[in-house]
C-alpha positions as CSV (number, residue, x, y, z in Angstrom):
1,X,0.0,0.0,0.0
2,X,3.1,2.5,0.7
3,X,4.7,1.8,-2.7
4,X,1.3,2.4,-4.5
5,X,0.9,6.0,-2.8
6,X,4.6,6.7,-4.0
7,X,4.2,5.6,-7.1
8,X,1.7,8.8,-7.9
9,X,3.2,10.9,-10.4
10,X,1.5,14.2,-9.6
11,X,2.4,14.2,-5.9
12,X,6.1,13.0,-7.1
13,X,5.8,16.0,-10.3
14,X,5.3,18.1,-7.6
15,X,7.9,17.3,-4.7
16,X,10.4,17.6,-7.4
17,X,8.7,21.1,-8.7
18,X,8.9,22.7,-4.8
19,X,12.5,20.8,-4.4
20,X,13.4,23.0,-7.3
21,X,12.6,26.1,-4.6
22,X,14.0,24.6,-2.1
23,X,17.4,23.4,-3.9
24,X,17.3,27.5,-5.7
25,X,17.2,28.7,-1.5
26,X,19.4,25.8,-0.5
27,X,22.1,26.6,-2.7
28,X,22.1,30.9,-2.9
29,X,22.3,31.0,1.0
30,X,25.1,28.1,1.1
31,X,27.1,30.1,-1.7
32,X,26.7,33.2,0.1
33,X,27.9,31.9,3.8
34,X,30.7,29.4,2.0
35,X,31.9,32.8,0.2
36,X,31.1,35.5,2.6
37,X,31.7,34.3,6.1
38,X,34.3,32.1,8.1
39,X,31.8,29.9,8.4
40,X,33.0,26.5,6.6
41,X,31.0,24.0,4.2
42,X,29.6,22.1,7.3
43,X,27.7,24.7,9.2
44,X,27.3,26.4,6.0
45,X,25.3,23.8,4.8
46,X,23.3,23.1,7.9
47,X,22.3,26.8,7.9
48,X,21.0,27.0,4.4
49,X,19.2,23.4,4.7
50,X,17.1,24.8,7.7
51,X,16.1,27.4,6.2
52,X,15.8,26.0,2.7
53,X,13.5,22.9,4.9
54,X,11.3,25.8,6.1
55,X,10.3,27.1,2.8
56,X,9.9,23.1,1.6
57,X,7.6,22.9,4.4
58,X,5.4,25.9,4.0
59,X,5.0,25.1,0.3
60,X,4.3,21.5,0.2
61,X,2.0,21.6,3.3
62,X,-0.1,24.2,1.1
63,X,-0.1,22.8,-2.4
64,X,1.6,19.2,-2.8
65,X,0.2,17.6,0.1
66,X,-2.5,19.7,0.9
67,X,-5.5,16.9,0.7
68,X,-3.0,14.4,3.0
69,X,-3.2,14.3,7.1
70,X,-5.5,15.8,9.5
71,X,-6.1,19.5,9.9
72,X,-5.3,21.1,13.5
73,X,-2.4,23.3,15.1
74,X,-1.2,19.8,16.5
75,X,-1.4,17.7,13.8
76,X,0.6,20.8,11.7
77,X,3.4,20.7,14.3
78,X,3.4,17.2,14.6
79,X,4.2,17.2,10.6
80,X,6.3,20.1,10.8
81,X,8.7,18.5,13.1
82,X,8.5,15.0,11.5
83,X,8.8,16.6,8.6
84,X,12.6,18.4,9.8
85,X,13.3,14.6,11.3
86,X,12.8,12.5,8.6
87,X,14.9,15.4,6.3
88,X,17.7,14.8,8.3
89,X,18.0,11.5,6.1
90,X,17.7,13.2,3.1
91,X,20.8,15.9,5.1
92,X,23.0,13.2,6.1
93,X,23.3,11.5,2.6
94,X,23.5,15.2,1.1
95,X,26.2,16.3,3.3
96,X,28.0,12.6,2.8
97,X,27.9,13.2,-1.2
98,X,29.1,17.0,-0.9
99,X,32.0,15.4,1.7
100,X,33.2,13.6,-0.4
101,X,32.8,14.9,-4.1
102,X,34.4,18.4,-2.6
103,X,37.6,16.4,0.0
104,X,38.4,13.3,-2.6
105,X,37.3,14.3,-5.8
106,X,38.2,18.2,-5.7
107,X,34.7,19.1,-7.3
108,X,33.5,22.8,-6.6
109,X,31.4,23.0,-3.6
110,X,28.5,24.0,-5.1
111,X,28.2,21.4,-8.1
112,X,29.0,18.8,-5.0
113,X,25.8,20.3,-3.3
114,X,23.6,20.1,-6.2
115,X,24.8,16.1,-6.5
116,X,24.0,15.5,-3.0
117,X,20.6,17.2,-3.1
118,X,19.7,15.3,-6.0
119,X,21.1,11.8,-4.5
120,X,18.9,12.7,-1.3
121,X,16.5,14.1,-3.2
122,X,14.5,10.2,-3.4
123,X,15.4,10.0,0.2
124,X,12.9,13.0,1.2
125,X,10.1,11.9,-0.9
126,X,9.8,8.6,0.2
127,X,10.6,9.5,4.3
128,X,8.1,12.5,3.5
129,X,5.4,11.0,2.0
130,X,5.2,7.9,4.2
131,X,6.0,9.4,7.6
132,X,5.0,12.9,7.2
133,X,2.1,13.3,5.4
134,X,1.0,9.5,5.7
135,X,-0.3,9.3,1.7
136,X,-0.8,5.4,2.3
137,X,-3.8,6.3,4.9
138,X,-6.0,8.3,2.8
């Protein structure tokens, strides 16, 4: 039943669409602390993923998954903070791809970024869509 709820290609058409704005905030507020300030690619990285995570949030809870879960202050902060837990996945394996392309493969931090959010891209959508907004129960 969880595989058939994933497997719906407008809810994945638009993920991908909002992960576009979230990859667009993601990566202009990681360039700009990486360049700017002293800063380094780790907490860099963890300060423009919060806040690009936010915007996510905001945008799917109001258009992608807007029929899904129960309506309610609680039930919002209940996904809100599942929705910055299950992420963390989705963080982990981008920050392990942008390690690595950037420390043993020399790539520019930025195209390393973009890699990693694409590679935990699938991550997010499935942890998402299961645990956050539950689209196997409706």
């Amino acid at each position: 039943m969880r595989l058939a709820a994933l497997r719906s290609r407008a809810l994945f058409v638009q993920f991908a669409g909002v992960g576009l704005v979230g990859t667009a905030v993601d990566s202009a507020v990681f360039y700009g602390l990486v360049s700017q300030t002293a800063l380094g690619l780790v907490a860099s990285k963890a300060v423009a993923w919060t806040l690009a995570i936010g915007a996510i949030f905001a945008i799917n809870e109001w258009w992608t998954f807007a029929a899904y879960g129960k309506t309610g202050s609680r039930a919002f902060l209940r996904r809100l903070l599942t929705s910055y837990l299950v992420r963390s996945a989705g963080f982990l394996v981008t920050l392990a791809v942008l390690a690595v392309l950037v420390r043993w493969f020399d790539v520019w931090f930025v195209i390393a970024n973009l890699i990693g959010i694409g590679v935990g891209f699938f991550v997010n959508y499935i942890c998402e869509s299961i645990y956050t907004w539950r689209v196997h129960q409706n």
